[in-house]
C-alpha positions in Angstrom: 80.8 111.8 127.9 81.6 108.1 127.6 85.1 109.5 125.3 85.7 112.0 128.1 85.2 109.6 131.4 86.9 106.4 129.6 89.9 108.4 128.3 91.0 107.8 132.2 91.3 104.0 130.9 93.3 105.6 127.9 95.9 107.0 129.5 96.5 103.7 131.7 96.2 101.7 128.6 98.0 104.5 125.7 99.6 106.7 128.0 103.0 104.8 127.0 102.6 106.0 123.3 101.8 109.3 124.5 105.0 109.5 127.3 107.2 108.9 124.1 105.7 110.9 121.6 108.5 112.6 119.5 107.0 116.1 120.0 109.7 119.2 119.7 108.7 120.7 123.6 111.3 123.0 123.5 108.9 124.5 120.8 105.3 125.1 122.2 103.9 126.3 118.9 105.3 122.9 117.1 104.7 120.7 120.0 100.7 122.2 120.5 100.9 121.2 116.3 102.4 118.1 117.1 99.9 117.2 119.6 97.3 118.3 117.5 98.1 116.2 114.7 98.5 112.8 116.8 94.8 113.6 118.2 94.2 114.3 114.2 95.6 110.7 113.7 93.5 109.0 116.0 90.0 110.4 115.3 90.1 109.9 111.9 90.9 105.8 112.7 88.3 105.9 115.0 86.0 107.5 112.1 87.0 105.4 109.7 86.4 102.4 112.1 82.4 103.9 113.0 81.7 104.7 109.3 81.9 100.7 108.7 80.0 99.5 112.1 77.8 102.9 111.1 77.1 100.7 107.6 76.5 97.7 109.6 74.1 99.4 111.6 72.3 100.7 108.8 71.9 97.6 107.4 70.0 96.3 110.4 68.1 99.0 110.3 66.4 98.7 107.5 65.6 95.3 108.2 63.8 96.0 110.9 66.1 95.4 114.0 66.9 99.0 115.4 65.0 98.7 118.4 66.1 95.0 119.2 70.0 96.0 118.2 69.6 98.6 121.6 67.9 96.2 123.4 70.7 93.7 122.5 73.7 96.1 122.7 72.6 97.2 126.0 73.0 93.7 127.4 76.4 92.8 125.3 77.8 95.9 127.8 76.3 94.8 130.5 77.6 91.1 130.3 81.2 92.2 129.2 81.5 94.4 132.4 79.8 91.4 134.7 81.9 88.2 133.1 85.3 87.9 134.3 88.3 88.5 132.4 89.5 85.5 132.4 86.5 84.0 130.8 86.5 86.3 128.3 90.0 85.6 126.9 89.3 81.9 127.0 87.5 83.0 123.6 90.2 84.7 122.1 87.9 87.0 119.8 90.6 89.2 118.9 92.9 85.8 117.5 92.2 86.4 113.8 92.9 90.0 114.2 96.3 89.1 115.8 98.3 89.5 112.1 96.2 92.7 111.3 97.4 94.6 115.3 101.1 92.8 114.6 101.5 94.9 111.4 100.0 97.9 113.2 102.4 97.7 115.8 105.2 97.1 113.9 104.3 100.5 111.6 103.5 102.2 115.0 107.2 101.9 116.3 108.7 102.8 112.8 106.9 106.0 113.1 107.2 106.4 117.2 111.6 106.8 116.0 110.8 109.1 113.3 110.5 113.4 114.0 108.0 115.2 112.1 104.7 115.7 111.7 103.9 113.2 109.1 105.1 110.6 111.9 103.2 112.4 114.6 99.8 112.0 112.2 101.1 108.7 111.4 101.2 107.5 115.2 98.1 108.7 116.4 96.4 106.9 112.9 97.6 103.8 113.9 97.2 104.2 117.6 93.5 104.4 116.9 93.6 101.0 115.4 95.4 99.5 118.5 92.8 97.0 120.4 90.8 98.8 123.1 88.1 97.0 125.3 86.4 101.1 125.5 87.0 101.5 121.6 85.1 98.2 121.3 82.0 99.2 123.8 82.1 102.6 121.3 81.6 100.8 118.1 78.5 99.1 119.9 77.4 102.6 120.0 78.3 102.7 116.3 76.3 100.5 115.4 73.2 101.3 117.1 73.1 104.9 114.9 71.6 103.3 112.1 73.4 105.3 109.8 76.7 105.3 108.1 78.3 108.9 108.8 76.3 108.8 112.4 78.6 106.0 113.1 81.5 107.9 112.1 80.5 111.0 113.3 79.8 108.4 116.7 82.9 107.4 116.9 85.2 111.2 115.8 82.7 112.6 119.1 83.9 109.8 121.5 87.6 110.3 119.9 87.3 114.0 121.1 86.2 113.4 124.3 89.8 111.3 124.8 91.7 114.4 124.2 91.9 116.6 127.1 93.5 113.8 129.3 95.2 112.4 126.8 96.7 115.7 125.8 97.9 116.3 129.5 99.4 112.5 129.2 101.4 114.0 126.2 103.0 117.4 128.0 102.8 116.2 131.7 103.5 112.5 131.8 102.4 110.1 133.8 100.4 112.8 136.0 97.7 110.6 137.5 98.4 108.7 140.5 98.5 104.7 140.8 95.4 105.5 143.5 93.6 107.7 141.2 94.0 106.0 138.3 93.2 102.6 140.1 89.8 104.2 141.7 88.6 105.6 138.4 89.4 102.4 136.6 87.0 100.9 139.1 84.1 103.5 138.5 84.6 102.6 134.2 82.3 99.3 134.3 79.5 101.2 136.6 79.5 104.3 133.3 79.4 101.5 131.0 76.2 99.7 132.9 74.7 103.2 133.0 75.3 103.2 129.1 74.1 99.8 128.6 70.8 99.9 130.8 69.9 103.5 128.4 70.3 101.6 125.8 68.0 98.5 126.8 65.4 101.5 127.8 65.8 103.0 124.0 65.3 99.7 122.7 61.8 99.0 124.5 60.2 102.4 123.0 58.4 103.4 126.0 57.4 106.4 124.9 59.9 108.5 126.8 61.1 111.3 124.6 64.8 111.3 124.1 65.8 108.4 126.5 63.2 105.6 125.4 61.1 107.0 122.0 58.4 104.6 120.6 58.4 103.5 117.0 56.5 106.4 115.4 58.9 108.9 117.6 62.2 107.5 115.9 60.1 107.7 112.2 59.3 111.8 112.9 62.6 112.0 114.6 64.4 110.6 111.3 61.6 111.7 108.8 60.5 115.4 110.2 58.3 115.7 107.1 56.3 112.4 107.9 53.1 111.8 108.7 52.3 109.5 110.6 48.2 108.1 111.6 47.6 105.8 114.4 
């Protein structure tokens, strides 16, 4: 759900990749391949990306921090949706990244002039690899798994999610309105409170199954053959 609502900020923010994709449309069999290998592209990075934060997650796990990870996840999303913009940049989190996305980009336009389907793969790999405020709230998702090919898995679901509007950004264009596309960006930070505020309430393990499990719920939920005495 949170791929297949925040793919509307995809195609504002990726559509341009998408627009330009060097797919054969004369040729719907190779351009539905095409297509299918730049999605291919992108959920792997996205994979590879969760599998690490997955690791991460796991390692806080074990120490004891699952529940307080949620509780503290829920509020990073919260505060990133309520704190201006502006404020935000003034850190520059992304700055020591900035020679890691410069050679992305620069392999992401070699491929974006090249015709085939190595290139097609190629662009939607390093696409997924681009900086993305929505890829970013993802990994915090990640992360709160616990568990290193959860992560991944996390992170190829929420890929999928991004690919029926991002597929009709590929063969249609830009199809969505300026209006639309400015009234759904709008609606974005209310999901991601939504998100955050369900994670807070898994965090605090108040005994509601599936939405807020307690302590001994997660250990049955993880360890089905556990027994567990109060």
């Amino acid at each position: 759900m949170f791929g297949l609502l925040g793919s509307f900020h995809c195609v504002g923010m990726c559509g341009p990749i998408a627009f330009v994709l060097p797919i054969p449309k004369d040729d719907k069999v190779k351009s539905v391949f095409g297509t299918f290998l730049y999605h291919s592209g992108r959920i792997l990075s996205y994979s590879l990306i969760g599998l690490l934060f997955g690791l991460l997650g796991k390692g806080l796990y074990l120490a004891g921090f699952q529940q307080r990870l949620s509780i503290l996840i829920g509020i990073i999303m919260i505060l990133l949706v309520l704190i201006p913009t502006k404020v935000l940049n003034k850190f520059q989190f992304t700055r020591p990244l900035y020679v890691v996305i410069g050679k992305v980009k620069s392999r992401l336009g070699l491929y974006l002039n090249k015709s085939s389907y190595k290139a097609l793969f190629s662009i939607g790999f390093f696409n997924g690899f681009l900086p993305c405020g929505l890829v970013y709230l993802a990994l915090l998702g990640a992360v709160s798994t616990g568990e290193l090919y959860e992560g991944a898995l996390y992170m190829a679901v929420f890929g999928l999610g991004t690919v029926p509007l991002m597929t009709g950004a590929v063969f249609l264009g830009n199809f969505l309105k300026v209006s639309v596309r400015n009234k759904i960006q709008k609606a974005i930070p209310i999901f991601v409170v939504i998100i955050g505020l369900l994670f807070i309430l898994r965090g605090l393990g108040l005994g509601i199954p599936y939405v807020s499990p307690t302590d001994n719920q997660l250990l049955i939920s993880n360890n089905p053959n556990s027994c567990v005495i109060e």
